[in-house]
C-alpha positions in Angstrom: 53.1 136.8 140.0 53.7 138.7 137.1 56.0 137.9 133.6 59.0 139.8 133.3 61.2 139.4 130.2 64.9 139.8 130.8 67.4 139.7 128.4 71.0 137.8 128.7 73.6 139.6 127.2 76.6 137.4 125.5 78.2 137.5 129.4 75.3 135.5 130.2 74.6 138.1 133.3 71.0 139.3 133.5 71.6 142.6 131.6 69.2 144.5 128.8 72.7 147.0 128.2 75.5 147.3 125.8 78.9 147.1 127.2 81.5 149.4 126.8 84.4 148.6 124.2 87.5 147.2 126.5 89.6 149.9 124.4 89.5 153.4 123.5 89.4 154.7 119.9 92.6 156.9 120.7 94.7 154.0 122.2 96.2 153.0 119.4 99.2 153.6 121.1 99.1 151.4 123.7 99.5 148.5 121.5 102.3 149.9 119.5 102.9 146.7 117.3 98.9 146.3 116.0 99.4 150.4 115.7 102.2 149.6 113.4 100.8 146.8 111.6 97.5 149.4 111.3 99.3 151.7 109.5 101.7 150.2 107.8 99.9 147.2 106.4 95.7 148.0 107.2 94.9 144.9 104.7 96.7 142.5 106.7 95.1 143.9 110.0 91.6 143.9 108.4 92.5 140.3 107.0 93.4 139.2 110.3 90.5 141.1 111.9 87.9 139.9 110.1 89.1 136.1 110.1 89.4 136.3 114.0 85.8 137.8 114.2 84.6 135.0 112.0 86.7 132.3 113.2 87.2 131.3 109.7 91.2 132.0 109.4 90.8 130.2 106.0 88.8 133.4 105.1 92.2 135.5 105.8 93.3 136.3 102.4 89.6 136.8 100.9 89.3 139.5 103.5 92.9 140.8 103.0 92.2 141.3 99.5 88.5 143.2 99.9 90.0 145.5 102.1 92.7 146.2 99.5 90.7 146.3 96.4 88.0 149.0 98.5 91.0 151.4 99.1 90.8 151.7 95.0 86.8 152.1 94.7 86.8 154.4 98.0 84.5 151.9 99.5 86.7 151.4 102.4 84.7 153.4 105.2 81.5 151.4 103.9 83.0 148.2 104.5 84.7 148.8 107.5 81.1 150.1 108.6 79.4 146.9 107.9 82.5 144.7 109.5 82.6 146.9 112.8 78.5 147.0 113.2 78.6 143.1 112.8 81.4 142.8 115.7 79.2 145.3 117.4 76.3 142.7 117.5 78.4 139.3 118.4 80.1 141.4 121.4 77.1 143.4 122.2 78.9 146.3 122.1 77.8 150.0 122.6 77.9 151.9 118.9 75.7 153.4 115.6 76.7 152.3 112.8 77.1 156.1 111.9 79.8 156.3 114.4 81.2 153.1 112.5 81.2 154.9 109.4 83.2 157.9 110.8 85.8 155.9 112.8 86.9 154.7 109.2 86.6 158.2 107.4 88.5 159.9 109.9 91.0 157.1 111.3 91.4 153.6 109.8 93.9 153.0 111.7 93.0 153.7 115.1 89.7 151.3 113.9 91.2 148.8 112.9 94.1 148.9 116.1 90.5 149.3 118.6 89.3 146.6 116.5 92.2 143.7 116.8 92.5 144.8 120.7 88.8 143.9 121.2 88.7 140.9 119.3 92.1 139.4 121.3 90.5 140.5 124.5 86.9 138.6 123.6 88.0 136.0 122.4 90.6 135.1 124.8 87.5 135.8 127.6 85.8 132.6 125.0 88.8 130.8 125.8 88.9 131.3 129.4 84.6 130.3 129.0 83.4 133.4 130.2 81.6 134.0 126.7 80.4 131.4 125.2 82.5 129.5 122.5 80.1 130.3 120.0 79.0 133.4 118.7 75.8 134.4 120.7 73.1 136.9 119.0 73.5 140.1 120.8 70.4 139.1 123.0 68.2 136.3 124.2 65.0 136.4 125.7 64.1 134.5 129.1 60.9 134.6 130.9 60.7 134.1 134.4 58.1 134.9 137.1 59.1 137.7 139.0 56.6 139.2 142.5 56.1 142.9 141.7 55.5 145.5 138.6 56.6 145.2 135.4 
């Protein structure tokens, strides 16, 4: 018998790979209302974002209002780089933080609408128990005994 490590992503299936987001970048348009509210109002989406991905919806408003006050520094790409890397790692999702930083140069708004559908469709999966209610890191490490090569 030989050791094999496996790692358990957040589905809990034996799986070393990143998934795929649920939702395209471009589909901002298939969810016209988080679209709207994208465009129209990107603080409140980030707000409510960041307070879903934190389940802290206390935390609403002090996200609201950094998103708002980094439109006037410029510093809103950097911080919606950081934000979308960390939902990245709690959904093991498939990403560089480079491409992070360019979704929010180029597009806020379809970020942020990719970012509210992913977070809905996780977290009502964590509802359902197919993730776990809390947040997982992106991987965990089981040994088992396995007959064969490494």
């Amino acid at each position: 018998y030989q050791r094999r490590v496996r790692e358990l992503s957040m589905n809990g299936m034996q799986d070393n790979r990143l998934q795929e987001w649920r939702f395209g970048f471009f589909d901002c348009f298939s969810d016209c209302e988080t679209c709207c509210v994208s465009l129209c109002c990107p603080c409140h989406q980030y707000g409510w974002n960041m307070a879903a991905l934190d389940g802290e919806e206390e935390n609403y408003l002090k996200h609201c209002l950094s998103f708002w006050f980094s439109g006037f520094v410029r510093a809103t790409c950097f911080l919606g780089c950081i934000r979308r890397d960390q939902m990245r790692q709690k959904y093991a999702l498939q990403g560089h933080p480079v491409t992070d930083f360019l979704a929010y140069l180029c597009c806020p708004c379809c970020a942020l609408t990719q970012e509210a559908r992913e977070i809905r469709f996780r977290e009502n999966l964590v509802q359902q128990g197919i993730f776990a209610s809390a947040p997982l890191p992106p991987t965990q490490t089981v040994q088992d005994h396995v007959d064969g090569p490494l």
